[in-house]
N, C-alpha and C positions, 0 to 999 in steps of 0.2 A: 700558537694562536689557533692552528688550525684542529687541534686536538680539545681546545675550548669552544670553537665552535661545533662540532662535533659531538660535544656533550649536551650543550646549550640546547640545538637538536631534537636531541635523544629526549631531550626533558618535555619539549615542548607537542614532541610525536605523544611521550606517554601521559600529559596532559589533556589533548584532545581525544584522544583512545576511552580514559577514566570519565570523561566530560561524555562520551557515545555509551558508555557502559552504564553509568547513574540512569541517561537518558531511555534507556531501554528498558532496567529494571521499575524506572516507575511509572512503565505503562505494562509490567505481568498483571494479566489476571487473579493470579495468587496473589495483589498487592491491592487492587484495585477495584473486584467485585460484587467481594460481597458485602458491603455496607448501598448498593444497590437494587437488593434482591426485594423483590414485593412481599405480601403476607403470604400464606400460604391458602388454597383455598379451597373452599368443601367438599369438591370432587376430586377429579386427577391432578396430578400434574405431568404434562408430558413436554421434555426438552429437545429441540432441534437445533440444529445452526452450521455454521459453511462460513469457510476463510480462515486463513492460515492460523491467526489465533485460537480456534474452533475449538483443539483438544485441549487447549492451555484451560479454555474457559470452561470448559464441560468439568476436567479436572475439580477447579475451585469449585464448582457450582455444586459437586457431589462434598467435596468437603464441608461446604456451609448451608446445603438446603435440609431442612428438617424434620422434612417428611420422606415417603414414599418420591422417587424418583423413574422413572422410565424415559427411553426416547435414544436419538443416536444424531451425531454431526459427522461432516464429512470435512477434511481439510486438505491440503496438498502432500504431495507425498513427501516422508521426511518429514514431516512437522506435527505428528501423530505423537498420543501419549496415552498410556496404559488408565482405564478407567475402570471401577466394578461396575456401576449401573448402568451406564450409558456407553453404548455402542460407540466406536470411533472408526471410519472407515477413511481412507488415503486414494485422491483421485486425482486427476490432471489438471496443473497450471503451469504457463498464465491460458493454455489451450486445452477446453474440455475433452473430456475423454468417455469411453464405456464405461466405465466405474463411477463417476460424477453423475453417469446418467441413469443409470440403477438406482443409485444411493437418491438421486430426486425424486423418483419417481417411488421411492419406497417411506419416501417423506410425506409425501401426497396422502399413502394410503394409510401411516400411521395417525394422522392428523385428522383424518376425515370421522366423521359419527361422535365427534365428542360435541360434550353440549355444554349448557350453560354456568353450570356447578365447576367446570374443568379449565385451569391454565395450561397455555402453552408458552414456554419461554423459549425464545428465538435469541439464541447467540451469533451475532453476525460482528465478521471482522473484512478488511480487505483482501482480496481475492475470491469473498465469495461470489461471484458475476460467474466465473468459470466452474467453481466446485458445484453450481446448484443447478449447470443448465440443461433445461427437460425442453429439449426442440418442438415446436408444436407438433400436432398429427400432419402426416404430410409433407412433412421437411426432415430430411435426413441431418446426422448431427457433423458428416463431412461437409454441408450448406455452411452450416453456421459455424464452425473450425473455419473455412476459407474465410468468408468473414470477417473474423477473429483478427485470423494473421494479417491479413491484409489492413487493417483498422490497426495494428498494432505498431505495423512497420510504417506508417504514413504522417507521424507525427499529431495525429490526432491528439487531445487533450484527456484526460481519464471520464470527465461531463458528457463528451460525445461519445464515447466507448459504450458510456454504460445506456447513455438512451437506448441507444440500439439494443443491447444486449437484454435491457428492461421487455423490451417491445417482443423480442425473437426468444423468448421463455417463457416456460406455462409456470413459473414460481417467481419471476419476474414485476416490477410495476405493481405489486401490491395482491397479485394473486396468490401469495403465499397465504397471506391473511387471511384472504377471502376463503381457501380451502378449511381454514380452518374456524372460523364461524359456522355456531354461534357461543365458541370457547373465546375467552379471554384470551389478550395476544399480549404479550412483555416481549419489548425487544430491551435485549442491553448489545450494545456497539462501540466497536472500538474504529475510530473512522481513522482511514487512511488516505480522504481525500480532502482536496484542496476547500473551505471553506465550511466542511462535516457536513454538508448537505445528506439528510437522511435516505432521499431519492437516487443517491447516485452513490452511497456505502451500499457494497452488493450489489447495488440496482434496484437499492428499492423493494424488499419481496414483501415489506410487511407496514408499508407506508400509501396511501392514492399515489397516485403514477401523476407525473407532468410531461410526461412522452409519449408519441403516441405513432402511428405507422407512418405517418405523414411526414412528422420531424424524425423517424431513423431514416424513413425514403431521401431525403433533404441532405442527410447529414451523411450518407454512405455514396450521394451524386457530387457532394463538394470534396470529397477525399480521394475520388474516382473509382472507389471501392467496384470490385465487377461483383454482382452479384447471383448465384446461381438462381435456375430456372423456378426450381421450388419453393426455395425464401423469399423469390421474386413475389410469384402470383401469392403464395400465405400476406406477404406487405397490403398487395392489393384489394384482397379481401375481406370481410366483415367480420372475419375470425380472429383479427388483431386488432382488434377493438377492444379499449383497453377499460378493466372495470372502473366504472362512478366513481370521483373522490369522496360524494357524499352517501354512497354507502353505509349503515351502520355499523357494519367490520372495523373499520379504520375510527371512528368514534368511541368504540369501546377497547380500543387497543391503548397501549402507552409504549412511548418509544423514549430512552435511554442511553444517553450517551454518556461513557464510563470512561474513555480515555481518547485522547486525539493528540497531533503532531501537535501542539500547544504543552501539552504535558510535558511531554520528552524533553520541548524547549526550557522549561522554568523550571523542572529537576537536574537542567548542566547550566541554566542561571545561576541556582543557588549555590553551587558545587563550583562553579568561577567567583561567585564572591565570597566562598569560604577561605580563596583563595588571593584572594585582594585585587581579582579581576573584575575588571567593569563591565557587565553583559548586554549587550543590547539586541535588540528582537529584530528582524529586517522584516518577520511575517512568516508566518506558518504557512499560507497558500501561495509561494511562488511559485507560477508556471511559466512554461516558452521552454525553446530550444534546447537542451544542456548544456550544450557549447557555448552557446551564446549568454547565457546565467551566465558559467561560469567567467567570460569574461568581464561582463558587467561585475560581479563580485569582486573582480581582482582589481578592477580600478576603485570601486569603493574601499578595498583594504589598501592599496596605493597612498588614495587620499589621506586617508586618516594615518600614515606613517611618515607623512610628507607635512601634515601637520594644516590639510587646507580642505578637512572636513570639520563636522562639530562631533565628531565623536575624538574623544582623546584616548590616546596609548597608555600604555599597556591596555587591550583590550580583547571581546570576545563578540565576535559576529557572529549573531545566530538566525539560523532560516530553515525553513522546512518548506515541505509542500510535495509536487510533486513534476519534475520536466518533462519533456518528454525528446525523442529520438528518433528525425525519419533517417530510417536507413537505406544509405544507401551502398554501401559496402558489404564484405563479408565477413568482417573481423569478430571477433568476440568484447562486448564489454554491455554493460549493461548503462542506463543512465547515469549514477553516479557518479563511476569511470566517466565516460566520457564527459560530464562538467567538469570533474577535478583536471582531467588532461588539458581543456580549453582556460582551465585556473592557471594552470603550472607554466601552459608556455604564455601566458598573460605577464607572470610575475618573473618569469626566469632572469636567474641573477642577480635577485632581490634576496636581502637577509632577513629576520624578523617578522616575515609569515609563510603561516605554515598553517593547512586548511587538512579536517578529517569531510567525507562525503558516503554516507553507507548510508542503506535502506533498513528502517529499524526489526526487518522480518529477519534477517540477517542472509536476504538471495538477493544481490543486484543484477535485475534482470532474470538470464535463466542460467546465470554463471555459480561458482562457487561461494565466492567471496560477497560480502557485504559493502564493500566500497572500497576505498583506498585512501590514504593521505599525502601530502603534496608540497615541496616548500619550494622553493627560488634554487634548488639545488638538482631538481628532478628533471627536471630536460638536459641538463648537459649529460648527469648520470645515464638516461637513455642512451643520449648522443655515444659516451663512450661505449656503449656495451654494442653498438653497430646500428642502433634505431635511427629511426627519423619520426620523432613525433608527430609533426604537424602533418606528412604521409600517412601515419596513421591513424589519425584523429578523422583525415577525412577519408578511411576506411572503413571509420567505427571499430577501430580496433584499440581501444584504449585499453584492455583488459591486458593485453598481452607488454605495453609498455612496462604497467605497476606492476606486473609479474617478474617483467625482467629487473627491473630498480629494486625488488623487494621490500614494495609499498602494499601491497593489496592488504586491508583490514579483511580477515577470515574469522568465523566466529559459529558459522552452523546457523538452523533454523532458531528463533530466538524462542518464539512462543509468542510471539505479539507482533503487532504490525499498527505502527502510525505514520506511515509513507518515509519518506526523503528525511534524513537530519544531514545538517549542514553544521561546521563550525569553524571559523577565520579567527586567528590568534594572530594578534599584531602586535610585537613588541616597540 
């Protein structure tokens, strides 16, 4: 019996695996593009963009644009790909670095003196907030790296991250745009955040700003964020005053959105009722704790195994979004990890679910791996190999559990990025 369950298992791991894999390939660039792309138009065309998806889409964009091409994106390192016409350059995430800030600032100047005959197409995906930040004059980019971190580890939401981050960059809140007027602005976006809010994919560099020094000031005193001397007085001053949404920049711009954690969901929809599985959606924007999700999750997969929810068994829990994790330990695991850990000892000892948790970039957190998977068998497995999970959960060390159980989903950068996928299989 136990070599049947065993199999049972095995079946059900490589069902949620193929259910992450469908979900990822139909948010590539390569898949998804270019039935997007505008006309082509009288003058130039010059292409920019930032975030992990960056080169994926710069790629497709040279294989289907049908003119003259020029221009360069920057993306994270490792997630770069071989292009002819368009520069691809690899900088620092989820913390900007010198290379992110060259590459910004070399964006500025490509973009600048074109006129009204010329498009600029702005590829933005998640993670561009870090790959594109050009610190204002006056602020050093250790200011806003401290910042960062500290915003990062504090449980913050990704909405409050990126105000600030809108507000504390000169490509930021809509002045990407602005530099680039009075050329025509195309943005196409792959959003990775909760709700696709165009102001808070990247931060907003090519959209009117809804941020402004006031609510990052607000938003950096309730996190207790400390903030350095020269970020400080730049907040306080008239220089972070952030451009007019009624601008004619942003009027003549069009913004596009090509794929989202929605997508991902209703491409391992379809791919569970290929399979005689019933899928149901929880939401593509859930936020809060990871820990805390995940146990909220486990008592909804609970329910409906026990038979005293409305969804019926056999079935497929799908969610996305994006959690988040204050840290307060020094372990290794990125969010993912730690929902699926706060899932596993939820359900431990339970048979018939069994939950996959990866980031569809394929880096959870600033670890290896893309997430992990998880069933009612994975806490005692810990337990034997000498762990204590629940020790380490609240160490923030979940990474190193699904290492030891040899649960960790590994997969490399993907080429795309639509936040958090989630998936509960309940038999």
């Amino acid at each position: 019996m136990d070599v049947e369950r065993e199999a049972e298992a095995a079946r059900d791991r490589d069902l949620l695996q193929t259910c992450f894999d469908r979900a990822v390939t139909a948010c590539r660039p390569s898949e998804i593009l270019a039935p997007h792309l505008p006309a082509r138009p009288p003058g130039r065309t010059v292409a920019i963009g930032a975030g992990k998806a960056a080169a994926s889409m710069a790629a497709a964009l040279e294989r289907h644009w049908p003119g003259p091409l020029d221009g360069m994106v920057v993306t994270r390192h490792g997630h770069g790909q071989r292009c002819k016409r368009l520069r691809v350059v690899e900088a620092g995430h989820p913390n900007p670095d010198e290379a992110g800030q060259r590459v910004a600032a070399e964006m500025l100047s490509l973009i600048g003196g074109l006129c009204e005959r010329d498009l600029v197409l702005c590829l933005l995906s998640g993670g561009g907030s870090s790959l594109l930040m050009l610190p204002p004059p006056g602020v050093s980019l250790g200011a806003v790296k401290a910042v960062n971190s500290a915003l990062l580890a504090s449980g913050a939401p990704i909405e409050d991250m990126n105000r600030v981050r809108s507000v504390v960059s000169r490509l930021g809140g809509g002045r990407l745009c602005m530099a680039a007027w009075p050329a025509r602005m195309v943005t196409l976006a792959i959003s990775d955040v909760p709700g696709d809010t165009p102001t808070t994919i990247a931060s907003g560099p090519t959209v009117a700003p809804e941020s402004d020094a006031m609510i990052a000031r607000g938003i950096l005193k309730r996190y207790d964020v400390a903030v350095p001397a020269d970020l400080d007085r730049f907040l306080a001053s008239s220089e972070a005053a952030m451009p007019a949404p009624g601008h004619p920049a942003f009027s003549a711009s069009a913004y596009r959105l090509i794929a989202s954690g929605r997508t991902a969901l209703e491409a391992a929809a379809t791919h569970a009722r290929s399979l005689g599985l019933e899928p149901f959606l929880l939401g593509d924007a859930v936020e809060g704790e990871a820990r805390e999700v995940g146990r909220a999750m486990a008592g909804i997969a609970k329910a409906v195994q026990s038979g005293t929810s409305s969804f019926r068994r056999p079935c497929l829990l799908l969610s996305g979004g994006e959690t988040s994790v204050t840290v307060r330990g020094k372990g290794r695991g990125g969010r993912n990890a730690e929902f699926l850990l706060g899932f596993a000892l939820a359900i431990e000892g339970s048979s018939g679910i069994t939950a996959i948790a990866c980031d569809t970039d394929g880096i959870d957190g600033s670890e290896d791996n893309a997430g992990a998977i998880a069933d009612g068998a994975t806490v005692r497995k810990a337990r034997e190999l000498g762990l204590d999970p629940r020790a380490r959960l609240a160490s923030n060390d979940a990474y190193s559990v699904f290492e030891a159980t040899g649960e960790l989903v590994v997969t490399g950068p993907t080429l795309t990025n639509v936040n958090d996928f989630r998936a509960i299989l309940v038999r």
